[in-house]
N, C-alpha and C positions, 0 to 999 in steps of 0.2 A: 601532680599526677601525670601530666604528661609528659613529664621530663622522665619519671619513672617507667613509664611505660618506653620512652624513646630509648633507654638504656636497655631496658631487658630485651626488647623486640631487632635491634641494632647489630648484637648480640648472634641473633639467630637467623637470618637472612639472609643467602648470598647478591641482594641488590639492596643496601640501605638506602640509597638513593630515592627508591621508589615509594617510601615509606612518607607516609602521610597519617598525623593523627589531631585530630580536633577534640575538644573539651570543651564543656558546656556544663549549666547544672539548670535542672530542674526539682526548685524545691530545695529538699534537700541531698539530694542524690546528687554525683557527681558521673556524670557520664561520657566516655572517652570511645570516638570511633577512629578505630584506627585499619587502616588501607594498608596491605603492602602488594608489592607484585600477584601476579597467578602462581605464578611456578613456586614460589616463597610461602604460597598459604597454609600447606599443609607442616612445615616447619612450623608455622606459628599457633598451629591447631594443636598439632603431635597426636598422638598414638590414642584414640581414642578421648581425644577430647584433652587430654591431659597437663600437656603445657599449657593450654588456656585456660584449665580450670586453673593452674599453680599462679600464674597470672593474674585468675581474678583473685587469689587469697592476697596475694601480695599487695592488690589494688584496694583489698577490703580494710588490711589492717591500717594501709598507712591513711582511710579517709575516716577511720576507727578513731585514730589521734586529732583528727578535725573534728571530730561527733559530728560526720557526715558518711551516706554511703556511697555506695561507687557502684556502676556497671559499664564493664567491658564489651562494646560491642565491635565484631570483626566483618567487616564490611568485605565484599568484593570487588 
């Protein structure tokens, strides 16, 4: 999950440097907080929420194949 997330977020930032994501599971859930700059957040938020919600589908299907679920949380 976190490699998946390091790609699509990588992707969309102009400092990937600054990008920071940690994984963890409680349970069954699989939970990914991922950090990037200030100025970068709204990139990774998008237009109404958008690219993050596309983000968390992406995040749902592939922990879908682990019969586990996932939640994306975007830290500041």
């Amino acid at each position: 999950m976190k490699d998946l997330v390091s790609f699509i977020v990588a992707r969309l930032v102009d400092n990937p440097d600054a990008v920071t994501i940690e994984e963890r599971e409680e349970g069954d859930t699989i939970v990914v907080e991922l950090r990037v700059a200030k100025e970068d957040l709204g990139k990774v938020i998008g237009k109404q929420g958008r690219t993050a919600k596309a983000m968390r589908a992406v995040l749902a299907a592939a922990a879908s194949r682990l019969e586990k679920r996932s939640r994306l949380e975007i830290m500041e």
